[in-house]
N, C-alpha and C positions, 0 to 999 in steps of 0.2 A: 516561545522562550526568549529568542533574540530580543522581540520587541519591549518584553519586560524589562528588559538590562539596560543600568543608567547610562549615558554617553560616557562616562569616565571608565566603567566595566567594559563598556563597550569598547572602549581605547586601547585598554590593555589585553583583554583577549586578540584582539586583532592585533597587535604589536606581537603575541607571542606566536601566532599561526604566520605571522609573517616571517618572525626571527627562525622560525622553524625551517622556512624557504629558504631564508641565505644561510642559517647554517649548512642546509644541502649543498647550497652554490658553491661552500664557501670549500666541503669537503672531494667535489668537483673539481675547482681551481687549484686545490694542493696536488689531489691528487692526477689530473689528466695530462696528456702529453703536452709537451713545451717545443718548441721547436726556435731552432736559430738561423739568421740568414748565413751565410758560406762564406768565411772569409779569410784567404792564404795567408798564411804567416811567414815572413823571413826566420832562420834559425835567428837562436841565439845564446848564448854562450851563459852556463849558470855564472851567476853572479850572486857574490857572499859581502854582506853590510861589514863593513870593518867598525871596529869599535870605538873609533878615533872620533873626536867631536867634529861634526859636520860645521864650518860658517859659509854662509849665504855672500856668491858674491856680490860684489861691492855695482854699484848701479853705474858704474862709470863701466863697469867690466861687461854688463848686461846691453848699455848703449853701446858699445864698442861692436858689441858681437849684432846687433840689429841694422847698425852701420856697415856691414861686412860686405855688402854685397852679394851673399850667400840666398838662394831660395828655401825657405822653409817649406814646409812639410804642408804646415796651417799657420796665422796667423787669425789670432782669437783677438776680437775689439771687444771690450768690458772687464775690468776686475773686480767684478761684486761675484757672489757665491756662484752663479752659473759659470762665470768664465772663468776664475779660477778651477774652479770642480772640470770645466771643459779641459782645462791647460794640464792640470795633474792624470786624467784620463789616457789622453793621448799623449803626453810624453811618457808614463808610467807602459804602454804600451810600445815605447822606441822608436815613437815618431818624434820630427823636429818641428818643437813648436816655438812660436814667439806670443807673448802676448801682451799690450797696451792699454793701458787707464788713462785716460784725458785726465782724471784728478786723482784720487787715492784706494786702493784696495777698500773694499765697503763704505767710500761714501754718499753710497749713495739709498739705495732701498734694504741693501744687505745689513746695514747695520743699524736700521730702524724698526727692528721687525720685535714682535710679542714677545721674543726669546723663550721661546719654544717650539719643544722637536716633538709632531705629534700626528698621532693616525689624523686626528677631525673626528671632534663627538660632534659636529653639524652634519658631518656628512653619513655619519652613521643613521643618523635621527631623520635625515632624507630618504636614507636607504631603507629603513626599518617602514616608515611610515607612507614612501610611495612604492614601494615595491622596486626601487630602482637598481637595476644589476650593475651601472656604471660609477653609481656614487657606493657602492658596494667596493669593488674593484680600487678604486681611489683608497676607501679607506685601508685595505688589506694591503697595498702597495705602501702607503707612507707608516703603517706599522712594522712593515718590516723595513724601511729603510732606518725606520727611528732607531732600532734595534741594532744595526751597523753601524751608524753616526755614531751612536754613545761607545760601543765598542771599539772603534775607528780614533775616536778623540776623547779618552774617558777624563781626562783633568778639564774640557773644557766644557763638556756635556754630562747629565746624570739624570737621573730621576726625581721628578716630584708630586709629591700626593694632591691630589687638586679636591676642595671639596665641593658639594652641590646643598646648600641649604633647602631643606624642603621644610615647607611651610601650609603644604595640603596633607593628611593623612593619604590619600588617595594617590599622592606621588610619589609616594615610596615604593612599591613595588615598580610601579613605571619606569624612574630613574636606576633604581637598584635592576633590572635587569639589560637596559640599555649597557647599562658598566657594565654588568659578566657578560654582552654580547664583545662589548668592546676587546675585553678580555678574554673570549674566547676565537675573536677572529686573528687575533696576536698568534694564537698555537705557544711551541713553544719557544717562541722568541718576544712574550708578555714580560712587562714587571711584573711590583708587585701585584698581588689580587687587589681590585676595590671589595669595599666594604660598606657594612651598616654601622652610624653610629646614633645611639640614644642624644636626646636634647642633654644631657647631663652632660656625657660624653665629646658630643660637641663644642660643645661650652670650652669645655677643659683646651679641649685641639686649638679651639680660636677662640680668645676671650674677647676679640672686639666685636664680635657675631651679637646681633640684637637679638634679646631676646623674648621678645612678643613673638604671640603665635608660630616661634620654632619648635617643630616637633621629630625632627629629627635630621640628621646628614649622612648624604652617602656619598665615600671618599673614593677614586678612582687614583691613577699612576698616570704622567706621562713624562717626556724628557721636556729638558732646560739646558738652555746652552750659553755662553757669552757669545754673540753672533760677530759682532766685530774682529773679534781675536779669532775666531775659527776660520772668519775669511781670509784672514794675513797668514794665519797656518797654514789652511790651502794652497796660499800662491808660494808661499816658502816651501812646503813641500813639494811641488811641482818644480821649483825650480831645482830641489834636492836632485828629484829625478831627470836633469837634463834641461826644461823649460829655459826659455831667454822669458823674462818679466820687467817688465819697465813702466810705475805709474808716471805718473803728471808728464802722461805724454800723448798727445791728440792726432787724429786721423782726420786730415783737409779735403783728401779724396781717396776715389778709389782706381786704383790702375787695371786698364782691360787691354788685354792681348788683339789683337788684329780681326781675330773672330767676334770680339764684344765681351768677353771672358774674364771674370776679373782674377788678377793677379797678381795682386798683391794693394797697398796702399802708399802715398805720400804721407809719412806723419811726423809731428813737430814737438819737439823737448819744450814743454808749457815752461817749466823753471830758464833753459836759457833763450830761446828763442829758437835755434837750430830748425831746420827742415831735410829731412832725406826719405830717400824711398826703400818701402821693403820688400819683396821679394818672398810670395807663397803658391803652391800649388791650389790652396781654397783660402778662401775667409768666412770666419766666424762672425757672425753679429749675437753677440750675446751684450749688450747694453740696454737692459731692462726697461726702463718707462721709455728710454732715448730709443726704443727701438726703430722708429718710421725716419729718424731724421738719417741714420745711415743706410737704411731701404731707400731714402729720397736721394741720396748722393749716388747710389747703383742707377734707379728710375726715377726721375722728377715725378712722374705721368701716374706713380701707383700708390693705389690707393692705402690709405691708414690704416692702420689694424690695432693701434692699443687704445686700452678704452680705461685711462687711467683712474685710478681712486686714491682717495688721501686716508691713511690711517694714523689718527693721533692717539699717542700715550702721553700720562705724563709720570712723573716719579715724586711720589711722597717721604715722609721720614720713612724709616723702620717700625715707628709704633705704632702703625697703620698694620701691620698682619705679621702675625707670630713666624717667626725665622724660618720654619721648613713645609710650611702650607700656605698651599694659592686657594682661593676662591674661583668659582665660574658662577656668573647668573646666566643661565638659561635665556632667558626670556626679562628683555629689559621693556624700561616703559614704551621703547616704539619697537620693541620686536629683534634688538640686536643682541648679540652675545658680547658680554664685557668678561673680560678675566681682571683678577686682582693678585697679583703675585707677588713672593719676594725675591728679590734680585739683587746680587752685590751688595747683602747691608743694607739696602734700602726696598721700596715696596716700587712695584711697575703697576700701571693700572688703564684698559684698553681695551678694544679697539676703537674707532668709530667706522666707517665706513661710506663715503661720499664722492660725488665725481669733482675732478680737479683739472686744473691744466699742470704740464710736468714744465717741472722748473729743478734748478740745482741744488739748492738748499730751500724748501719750501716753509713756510710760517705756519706755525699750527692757529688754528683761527678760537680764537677766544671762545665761540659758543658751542663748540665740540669740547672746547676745557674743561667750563663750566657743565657741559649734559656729564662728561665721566664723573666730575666732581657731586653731584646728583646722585646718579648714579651706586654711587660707592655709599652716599650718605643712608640711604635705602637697606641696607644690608648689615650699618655697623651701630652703637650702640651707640646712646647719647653720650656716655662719657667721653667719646671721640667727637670734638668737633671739627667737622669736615670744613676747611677755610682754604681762599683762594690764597694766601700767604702760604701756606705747607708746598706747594706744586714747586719742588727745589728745579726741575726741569722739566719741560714737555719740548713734544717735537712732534713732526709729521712724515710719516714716509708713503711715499707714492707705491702702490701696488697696481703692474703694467696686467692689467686683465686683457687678454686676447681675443682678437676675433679672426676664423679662419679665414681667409681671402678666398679659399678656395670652395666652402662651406655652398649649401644653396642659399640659406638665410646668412648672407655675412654679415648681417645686426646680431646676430647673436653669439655670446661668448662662449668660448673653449674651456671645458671643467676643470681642464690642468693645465697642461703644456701644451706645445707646438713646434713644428720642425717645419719651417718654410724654403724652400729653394727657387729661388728665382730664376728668369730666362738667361741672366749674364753669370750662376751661379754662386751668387750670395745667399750662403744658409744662414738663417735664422733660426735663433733658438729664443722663445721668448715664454713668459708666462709660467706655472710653477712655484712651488713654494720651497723654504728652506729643505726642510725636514727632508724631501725627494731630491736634492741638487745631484746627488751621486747617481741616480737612474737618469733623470736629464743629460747629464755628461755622456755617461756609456751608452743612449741611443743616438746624443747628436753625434759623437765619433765615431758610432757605427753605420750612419746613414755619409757622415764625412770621405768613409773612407771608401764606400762606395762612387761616391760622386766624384772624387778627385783621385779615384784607383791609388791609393795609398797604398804601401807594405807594410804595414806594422809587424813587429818583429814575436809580439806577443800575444795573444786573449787578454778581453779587461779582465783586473783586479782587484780593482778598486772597493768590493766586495770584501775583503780581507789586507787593506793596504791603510797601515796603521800612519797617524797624523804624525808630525815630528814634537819629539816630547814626549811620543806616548809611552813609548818600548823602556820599559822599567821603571813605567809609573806606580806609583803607591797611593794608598788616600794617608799615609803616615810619614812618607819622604821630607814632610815639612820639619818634623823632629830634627833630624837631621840638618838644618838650616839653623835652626833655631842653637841648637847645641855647639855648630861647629862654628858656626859665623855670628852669633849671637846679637841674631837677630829678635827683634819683639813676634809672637808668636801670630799676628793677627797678620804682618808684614808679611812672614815666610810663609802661610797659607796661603794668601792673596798671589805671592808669586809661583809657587807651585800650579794653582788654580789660574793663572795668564801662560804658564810659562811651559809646564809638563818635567820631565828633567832637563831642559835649557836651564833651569831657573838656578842650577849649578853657573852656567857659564852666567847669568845678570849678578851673578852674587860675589862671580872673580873680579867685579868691575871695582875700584875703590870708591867705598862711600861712607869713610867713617861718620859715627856722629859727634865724636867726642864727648860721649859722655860714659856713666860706669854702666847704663844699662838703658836702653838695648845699644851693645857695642857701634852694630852694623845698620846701615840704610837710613839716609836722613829724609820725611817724606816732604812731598813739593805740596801737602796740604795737609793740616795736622789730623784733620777728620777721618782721612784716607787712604788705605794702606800700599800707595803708591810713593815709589822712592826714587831719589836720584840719578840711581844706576840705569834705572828703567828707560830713563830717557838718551841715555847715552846708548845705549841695547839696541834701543828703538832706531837710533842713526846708525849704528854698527852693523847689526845684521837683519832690520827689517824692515827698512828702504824707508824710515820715514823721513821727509824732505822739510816739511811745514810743521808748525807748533800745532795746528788743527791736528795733523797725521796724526801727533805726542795723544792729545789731552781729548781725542775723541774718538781712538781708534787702536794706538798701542797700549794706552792707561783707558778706561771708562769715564774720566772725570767730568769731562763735558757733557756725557749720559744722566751723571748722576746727581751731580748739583752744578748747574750754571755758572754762579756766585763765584762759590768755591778753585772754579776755573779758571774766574777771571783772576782769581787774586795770584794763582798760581804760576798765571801766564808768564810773568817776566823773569821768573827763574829758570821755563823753563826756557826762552827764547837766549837766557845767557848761558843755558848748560848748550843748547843746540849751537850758540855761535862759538863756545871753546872746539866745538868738534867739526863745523863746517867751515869754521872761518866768516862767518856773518859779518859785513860792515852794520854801520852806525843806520846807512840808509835800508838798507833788508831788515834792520832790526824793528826800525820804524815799521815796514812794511809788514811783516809778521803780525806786530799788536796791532793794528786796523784790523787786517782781515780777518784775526784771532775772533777780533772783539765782535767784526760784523758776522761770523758764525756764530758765536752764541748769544747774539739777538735771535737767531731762528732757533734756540733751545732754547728759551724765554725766558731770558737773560731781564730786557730790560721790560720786562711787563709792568711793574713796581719801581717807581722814581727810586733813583740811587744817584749817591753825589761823590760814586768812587769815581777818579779821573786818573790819568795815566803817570802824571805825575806822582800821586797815595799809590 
């Protein structure tokens, strides 16, 4: 009978005796016993959130206190998602933490990423197809963490229906049960249910969908986040809870105690020059692709362990994909998984996948631009003509793939994360993806506080420890914006969706427009529902230092269209110098380096005869 049965019959039966195993794993792993390692807690005294508006101190207040002379607890090197997620862990727990950025909260891998929060249908589709119980494991972990993220930060993260164009009869059931596996290893912390839809039906959901030989789509759920802003949330919240946080500020060395021990580091204020030393019971290496170069400053003599890759997107108009559905192709012409999504108003479209050397602001390389732009043309109808003129911006982030040092094969990579401790005690934490940052944290500060006999005064919480902004969020709070400070209604969603209810306090900032309508918010690019006040916000309570910090990390502008960025730059370098005091020569210095970051978001790919003068 077996033999009779076509290789694609043959696919899916064996896909469902499979599914049938990890379902068993899957009702094993919920239900078997858990165990925790031991670890004492200092009391500590309930403590009630007063209702009084929180502001983030001031970074002159944060270097004051890193200047102190005082030993911390930890001292965390990185401000992208690991090390913030590290920094809110352990202070949200009552230890004293500090933590340092050479450049800026996400700029680096954090804020290049697919912008999205999600189990992995790759890893499911490994698990289903090679029997694998650890790529199993992988997926059931980042479904539940998607599940706390979104609920953790829900104005900055939510759900989005992804669809699967299928173009075989024969893949419809294949695809359609991979989703309900997906959806049923969720339990009850799934979105919505995926679904079947007819080519009609289709059609309707995505009119830019080709449609030759479509015969039908099956639509799956997973989360979307703004990644940039969830990383500045992090470190702000972390410092809500106690954290000392200080970017553009770099680590020269590291200090070892008499034993060889390290304890703490030399590091130096990048913005004025300054150098002093800190003072921690451990140190963190949570700096992502950078991770070998401060393992080299512990040990010259040891060996490497990130095995970096480049992943480029770029960002189309919006008439590229209907406002609340993304695409996935499966199966591209050489084998990778591309998503097509919408983001901010406009479409994201990505991944590639390739080894790189790690650099600061890396170049997206023109023939990964051109395979996604391919790529997407494949999928959409003629009436879309897919042109290298539409790519308003692309960009490249470096994803640090690991290799255990400690492994027997150290060529080969780690399927998630890592927790490395060294003979002079420098933990590393390297490897991991968004979606998981909050498990990452709560094991590297649980293997931290083993290693450096910490007291925390509390169990993680991190599990039920909502983002700031979140506690009395609404998906209709923007009414309320709209109504009272009359603002344009596109502006007061945009800030709710950056802001959570801060976006009360970006709305106390003055910005009239002078006009009869919309009263409030004048934006720093007309396309764009970023305003004035934002950037003063952005210097007030969220440490931005640099116009880059503004226009590519507290606003998306420099995500979303390059161009648009640049023209924006000089208002916003003159709203930054009424609030920092900027000379004539910083101001200068701002637009170069402005301008030389969005050449790496493909700024000048296309001759342009804007000059600084226009």
């Amino acid at each position: 009978m077996w033999a009779r049965l076509s290789r694609h019959q043959k696919l899916i039966l064996g896909g469902s005796t499979t599914a049938t195993v990890l379902a068993y794993l899957h009702y094993q792993h919920n239900n078997g016993f858990k165990t925790r390692s031991n670890i004492v807690y200092a009391e500590q005294a309930a403590s009630v959130e007063k209702p009084t508006t929180w502001h983030a101190p001031t970074r002159k207040q944060e270097l004051s206190k890193l200047k102190s002379n005082k030993e911390f607890d930890l001292l965390i090197v990185g401000g992208g998602a690991t090390g913030t997620g590290v920094a809110l862990d352990a202070a949200s727990r009552g230890l004293d933490v500090a933590l340092v950025e050479r450049d800026d909260f996400a700029s680096g891998t954090s804020s290049r990423s697919t912008k999205l929060v999600h189990g992995g249908v790759r890893y499911l589709q490994k698990a289903i197809m090679e029997l694998d119980y650890e790529q199993y494991k992988l997926v059931v972990e980042a479904l539940h963490e998607r599940k706390i993220f979104i609920d953790n930060a829900p104005y900055l993260a939510g759900e989005l229906p992804i669809m699967l164009p299928v173009y075989k009869w024969w893949q419809i059931p294949y695809f359609w049960f991979g989703c309900k596996l997906y959806d049923l290893f969720a339990g009850r912390e799934a979105l919505e249910s995926s679904y079947y839809l007819t080519k009609t039906k289709a059609l309707e959901a995505f009119p830019m969908l080709k449609k030759d030989e479509l015969v039908g789509a099956i639509v799956y759920y997973d989360g979307q986040q703004n990644d940039a802003r969830m990383n500045v949330v992090l470190a702000l919240t972390a410092a809500k809870h106690g954290a000392t946080i200080a970017n553009h500020c770099e680590v020269l060395e590291l200090i070892k105690s008499e034993e060889g021990h390290i304890k703490g580091a030399k590091v130096k204020d990048c913005l004025t020059g300054e150098e002093w030393e800190v003072k921690a019971k451990g140190v963190i290496n949570a700096t992502g692709p950078f991770t070998d170069g401060l393992r080299k400053m512990d040990d010259e003599k040891t060996k490497e362990i990130v095995a970096p890759s480049a992943g480029v997107h770029v960002i189309l108009p919006n008439y590229y994909s209907p406002r609340n559905m993304g695409l996935l192709d499966p199966a591209t012409s050489d084998g990778r998984v591309i998503f097509f999504l919408p983001w901010q108003g406009n479409t994201i479209a990505g991944t590639t996948d390739s080894p790189t050397e790690v650099s600061a602001n890396p170049v997206p390389k023109e023939d990964e631009v051109e395979w996604i732009l391919q790529e997407v043309a494949h999928y959409l109808s003629d009436d879309v003509k897919v042109r290298r003129e539409d790519v308003l911006a692309a960009w490249s982030g470096i994803r640090p793939l690991v290799r255990d040092p400690h492994a027997k094969n150290t060529e080969s990579l780690v399927r998630n994360h890592m927790i490395n401790v060294s003979e002079n005690k420098l933990l590393t934490i390297a490897g991991g993806k968004w979606t998981t940052y909050r498990a990452m944290a709560e094991e590297t500060v649980d293997r931290a506080i083993q290693e450096y006999d910490l007291k925390p005064k509390s169990k993680c919480n991190t599990e039920h420890l909502p983002m700031i902004g979140s506690k009395g969020f609404t998906n209709t709070m923007f009414i309320g914006l709209v109504q009272d400070r009359g603002m344009d209604t596109e502006v007061a969603q945009a800030l709710v969706g950056s802001y959570g209810t801060r976006a009360w306090q970006v709305a106390a900032i003055e910005d009239p427009t002078e006009m009869s309508w919309p009263k409030y918010g004048k934006r720093i690019s007309p396309n764009y529902p970023y305003i004035e006040a934002e950037v003063r916000y952005a210097v007030r309570e969220e440490y931005a230092c640099t116009a880059v910090d503004v226009l590519a990390r507290r606003t998306r502008l420099a995500f979303l269209n390059a161009e648009a960025a640049l023209n924006a730059l000089p208002k916003v370098i003159e709203l930054m110098s009424e609030e920092l005091g900027w000379d004539k020569q910083r101001q200068e210095q701002e637009y170069i380096s402005a301008t030389q970051f969005l050449t790496t978001m493909g700024l000048f790919h296309q001759k342009t005869t804007t000059t600084k003068e226009e």
